[in-house]
N, C-alpha and C positions, 0 to 999 in steps of 0.2 A: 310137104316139107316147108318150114318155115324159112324165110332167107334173111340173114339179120346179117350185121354188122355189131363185131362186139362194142364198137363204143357206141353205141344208140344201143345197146342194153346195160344200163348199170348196173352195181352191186344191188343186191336187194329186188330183180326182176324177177317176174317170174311167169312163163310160158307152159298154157296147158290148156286142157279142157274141162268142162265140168269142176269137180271136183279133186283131179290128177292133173299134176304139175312137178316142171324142172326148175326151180330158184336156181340163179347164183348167188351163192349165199358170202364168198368170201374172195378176193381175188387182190393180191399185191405181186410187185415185178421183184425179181429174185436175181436183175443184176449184179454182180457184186460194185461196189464204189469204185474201185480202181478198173475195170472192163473199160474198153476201146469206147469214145462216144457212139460210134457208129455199129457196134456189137447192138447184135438182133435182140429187140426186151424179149425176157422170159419171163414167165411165171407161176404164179400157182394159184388153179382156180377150185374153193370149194362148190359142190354141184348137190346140191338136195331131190334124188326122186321122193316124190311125195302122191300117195294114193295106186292107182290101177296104175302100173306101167307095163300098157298092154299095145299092142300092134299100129292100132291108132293116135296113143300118146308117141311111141317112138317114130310114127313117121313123121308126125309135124316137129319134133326136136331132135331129129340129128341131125340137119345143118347146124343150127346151132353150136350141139356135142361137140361136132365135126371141131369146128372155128374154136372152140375150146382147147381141144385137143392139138391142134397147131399151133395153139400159141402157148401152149404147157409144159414145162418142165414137169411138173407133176401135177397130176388130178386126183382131186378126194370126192369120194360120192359117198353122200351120206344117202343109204338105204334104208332106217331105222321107220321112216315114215310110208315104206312102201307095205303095202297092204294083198295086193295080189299082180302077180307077173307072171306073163305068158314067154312065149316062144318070141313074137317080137322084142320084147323087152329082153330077154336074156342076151338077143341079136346084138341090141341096140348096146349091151355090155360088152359082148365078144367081137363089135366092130369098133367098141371105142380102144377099150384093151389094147387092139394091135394099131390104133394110129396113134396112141398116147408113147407104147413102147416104140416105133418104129422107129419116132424121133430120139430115142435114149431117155423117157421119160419113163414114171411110177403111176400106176394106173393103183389106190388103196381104194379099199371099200370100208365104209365106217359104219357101224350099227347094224351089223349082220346077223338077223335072228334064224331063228330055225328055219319059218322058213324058204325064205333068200338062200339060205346053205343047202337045202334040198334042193332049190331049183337050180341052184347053180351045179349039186353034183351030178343031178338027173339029165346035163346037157354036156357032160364033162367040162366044166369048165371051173374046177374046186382047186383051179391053180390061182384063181382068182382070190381063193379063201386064206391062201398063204400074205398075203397082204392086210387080210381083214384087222380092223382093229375094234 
């Protein structure tokens, strides 16, 4: 598991192996102007899997995930670059899933091809797919 700190990973990082990697590809605070100074930032990070997201990409990036996922209001994962995914990787979706919503947040999935939609119904988890865009 990787242990990062999200500010020592900037927009445009990106953490993986080989040729399978997590970007962050997009992240701004969603305070509104008038909130309390001292009101917790939130925000919204885009998260690109890209290649194999398989058992050994999701254990070195879900600290990461995780740290994302606390500090989001909502999270977009763009899956369009993922090429094959196992059972860790679906994991790695169904444990973000529920700490993105735990906090009241939107857990969307962007670029969901066939098949991403198979693996996710094949694990039930095609609640997931109701978010897809």
């Amino acid at each position: 598991m990787i242990s990062t700190s999200l500010d020592s990973l900037p927009v445009g990082s990106a953490v993986g192996s080989d040729d399978s990697a997590v970007a962050v590809t997009l992240s701004w605070p969603l305070n509104a102007g008038d909130a309390p100074a001292d009101a917790p930032t939130r925000a919204l990070h885009v998260v690109e899997l890209i290649g194999d997201v398989d058992v050994t990409l999701a254990a070195r990036v879900s600290g990461l995930l995780a740290a994302l996922a606390a500090e989001s209001a909502d999270l977009a994962v763009d899956v369009s670059g993922v090429r094959y995914i196992d059972g860790g990787g679906l994991d790695l979706l169904r444990t973000l899933y529920g700490q993105v919503t735990a906090r009241g947040g939107q857990l969307s999935l962007l670029g969901v091809g066939r098949l991403m939609e198979r693996a996710l119904e094949s694990v039930e988890l095609e609640h997931l797919l109701s978010s897809a865009s």
